[in-house]
N, C-alpha and C positions, 0 to 999 in steps of 0.2 A: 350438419356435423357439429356436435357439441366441442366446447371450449376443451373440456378434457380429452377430448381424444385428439382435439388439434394440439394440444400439449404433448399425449404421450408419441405421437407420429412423428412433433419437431425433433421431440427429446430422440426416438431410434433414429432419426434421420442425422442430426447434427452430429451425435455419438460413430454412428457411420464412417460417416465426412473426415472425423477424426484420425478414427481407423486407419483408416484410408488415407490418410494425409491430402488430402482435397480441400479440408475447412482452411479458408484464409484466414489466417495470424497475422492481428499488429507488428509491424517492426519496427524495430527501435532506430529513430534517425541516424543519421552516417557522423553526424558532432558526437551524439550523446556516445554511441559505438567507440567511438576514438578514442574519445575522455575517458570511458570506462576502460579501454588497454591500457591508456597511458597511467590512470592511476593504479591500476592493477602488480603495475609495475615497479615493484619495493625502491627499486634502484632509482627510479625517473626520480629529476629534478620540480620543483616548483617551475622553472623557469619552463621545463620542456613542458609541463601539463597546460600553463600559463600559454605558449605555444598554438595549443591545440585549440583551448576554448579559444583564441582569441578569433579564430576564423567563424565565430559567431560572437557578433557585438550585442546580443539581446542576454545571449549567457554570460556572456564577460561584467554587461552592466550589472546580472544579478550575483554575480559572484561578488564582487565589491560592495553592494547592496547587503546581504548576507552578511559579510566580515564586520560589516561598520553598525551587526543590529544589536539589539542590548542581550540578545544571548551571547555572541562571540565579544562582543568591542573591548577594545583593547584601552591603553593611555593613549594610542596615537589612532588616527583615523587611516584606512587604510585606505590608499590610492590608484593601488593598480592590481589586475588580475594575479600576477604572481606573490605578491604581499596577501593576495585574500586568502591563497593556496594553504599559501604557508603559514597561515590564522586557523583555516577554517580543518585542515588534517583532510589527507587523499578519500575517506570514505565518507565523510559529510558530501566534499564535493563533486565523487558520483551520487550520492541522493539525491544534490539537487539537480543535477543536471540530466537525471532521471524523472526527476520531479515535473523538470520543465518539459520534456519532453515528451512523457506522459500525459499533461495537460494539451497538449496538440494532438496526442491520440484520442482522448477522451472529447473531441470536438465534434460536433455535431448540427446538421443543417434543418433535419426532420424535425417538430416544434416537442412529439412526442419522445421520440427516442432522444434530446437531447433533455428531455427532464431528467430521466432516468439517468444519463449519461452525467449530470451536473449533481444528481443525488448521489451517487455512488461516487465521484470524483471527493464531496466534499467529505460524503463519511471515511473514505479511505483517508482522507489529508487528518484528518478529526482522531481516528485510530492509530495512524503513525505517531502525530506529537504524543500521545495517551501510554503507545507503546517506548516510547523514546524514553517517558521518564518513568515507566514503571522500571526499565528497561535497568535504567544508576542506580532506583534506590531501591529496587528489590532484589537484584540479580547481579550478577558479575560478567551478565550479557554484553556485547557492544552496544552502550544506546543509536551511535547512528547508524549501525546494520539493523537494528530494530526497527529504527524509522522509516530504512528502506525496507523491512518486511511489513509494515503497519499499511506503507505506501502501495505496493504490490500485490497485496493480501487478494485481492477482489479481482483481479485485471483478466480473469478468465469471463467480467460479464460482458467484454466489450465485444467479440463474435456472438455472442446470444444477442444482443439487442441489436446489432449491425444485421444479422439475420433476419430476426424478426418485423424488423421491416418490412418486410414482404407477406408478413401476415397481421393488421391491423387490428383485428380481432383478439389477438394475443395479446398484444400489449395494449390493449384498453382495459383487460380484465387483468388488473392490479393483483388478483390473488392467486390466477391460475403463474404469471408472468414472475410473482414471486416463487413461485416454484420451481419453476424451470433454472431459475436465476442460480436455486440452493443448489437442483439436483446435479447442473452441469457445469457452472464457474470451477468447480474443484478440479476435473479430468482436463477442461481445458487449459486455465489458468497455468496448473504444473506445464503441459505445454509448450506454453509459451514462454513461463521462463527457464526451462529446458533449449527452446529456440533463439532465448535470449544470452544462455550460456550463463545462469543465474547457480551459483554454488547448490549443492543438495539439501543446506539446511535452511536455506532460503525458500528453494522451488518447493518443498513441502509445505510449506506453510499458505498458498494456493489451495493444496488438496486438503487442508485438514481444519481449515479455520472455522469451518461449520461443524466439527466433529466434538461437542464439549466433554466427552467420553475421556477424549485424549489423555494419555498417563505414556510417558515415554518415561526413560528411567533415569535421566538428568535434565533441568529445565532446560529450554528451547526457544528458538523465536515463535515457533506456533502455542508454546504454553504464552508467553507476552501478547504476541496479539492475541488473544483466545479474552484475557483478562482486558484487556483495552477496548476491545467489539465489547463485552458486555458492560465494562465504567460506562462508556459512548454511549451507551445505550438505557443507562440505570433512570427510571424517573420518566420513561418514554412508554407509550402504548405496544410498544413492539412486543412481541410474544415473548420474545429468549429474554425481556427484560425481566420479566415474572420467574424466569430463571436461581432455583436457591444455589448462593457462590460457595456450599458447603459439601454442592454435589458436584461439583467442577474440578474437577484435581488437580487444572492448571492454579487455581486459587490459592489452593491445599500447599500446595507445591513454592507458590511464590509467600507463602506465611499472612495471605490476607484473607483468608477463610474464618472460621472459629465468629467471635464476635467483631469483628473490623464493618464499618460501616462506610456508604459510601462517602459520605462527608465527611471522615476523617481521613481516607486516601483523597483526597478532591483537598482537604488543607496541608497536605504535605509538599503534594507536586503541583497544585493549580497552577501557581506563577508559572512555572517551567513549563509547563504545556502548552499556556497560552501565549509564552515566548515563542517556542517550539511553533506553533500555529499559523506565529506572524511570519514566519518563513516559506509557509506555501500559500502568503494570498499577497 
């Protein structure tokens, strides 16, 4: 049986599974779960968020970690989980603590599947900081919901390759394996963050990040990451690099179309990105 047909049989089989509600979905840990109610929650305190992370000492060190980096740091240095709270603003710290969380999902024992799984972990962390500072200075977007969409963007590849496991063949062939990756991450990723209780303007940005067509009729987080997937990208062999930003309308849209080159957005936000960066390694 040829590669491609072992492609399009995984592709009706998984699509199925969906359907069906059979394909097993990541869940998101019972800290990360908490943290994201407790922030959700306009009225919660510092103290009570502070609370919750605190029954994980690996989140708590990164919180404080966080607060004291040269993105956030303040005149004083911050010492304790509810000071980083109250530094870092309730939606940075479900990012990170999505972030962190994520990175436990995105883990891996298999030598193959965990290449994949560390490739796809760093271009998402690589597209969040990218969309975080497109995010201040070209849009009136939130940059850290941007960052948790930059972050999230991709997270329908991780049943595809948890899958595919079981078919060795597939994921040795890099080019059928990137197929599979484009045609199905979008159906599932919504998904999941669907099962993750991820808002709508969020969970869309899953299904559409591959879609460079995209023209919605106000910018969006999927116009942000859309333009972040291809900066990340600009100067690399990848296909969508060879991409003109003129026929992108996410581009059109964010006013970096026309003559803008890539090294004149790359000297506006570099710093801030690669601020932004140091926060998911």
């Amino acid at each position: 049986m040829s590669n491609k047909v072992l492609e399009d049989k995984f592709y009706i089989a998984l699509l199925d599974d969906l359907e069906k509600q059979k394909l097993v979905l990541p869940t998101m840990p019972e800290v990360a779960l908490k943290v994201r109610d407790a922030v959700s929650n306009e009225d919660a305190s510092a103290k009570q968020i502070a609370d919750v992370i605190s029954l994980d000492p690996a989140i708590s060190a990164r919180m404080i970690q966080v607060a004291n980096s040269p993105l956030l740091r303040g005149s004083q240095k911050t010492e304790t989980v509810e000071q980083a709270i109250t530094r870092m603003g309730h939606t940075l710290v479900k990012s990170m603590v999505i972030n962190m969380a994520m990175q436990q999902v995105f883990k891996a024992s298999n030598p193959l599947t965990k290449k994949y799984m560390q490739t796809i972990w760093a271009q998402s962390t690589q597209v969040a900081s990218i969309a975080s500072a497109m995010a201040s200075h070209f849009t009136k977007l939130k940059p850290d919901q941007a960052m948790l969409a930059g972050l999230v963007h991709n997270i329908g590849a991780l049943p595809i390759i948890t899958r595919a496991e079981e078919i060795p063949a597939l994921m040795q062939d890099e080019d059928i394996f990137a197929s599979l990756l484009e045609r199905l991450s979008g159906p599932i990723g919504t998904s999941i963050l669907k099962s993750w209780n991820f808002p709508d303007d969020l969970s869309i940005v899953a299904s559409e990040h591959n879609n460079y067509s995209y023209d919605s009729e106000a910018i969006d987080y999927v116009d942000v990451v859309i333009v972040a997937k291809l900066q990340n990208l600009a100067g690399s062999d990848h296909p969508d690099a060879q991409i003109d930003w003129n026929d992108v309308p996410s581009f059109c849209k964010l006013g970096l179309a026309g003559d803008s080159e890539v090294v004149e957005i790359e000297d506006i936000v570099m710093e801030e990105i690669e601020i932004t960066q140091q926060l998911f390694n």
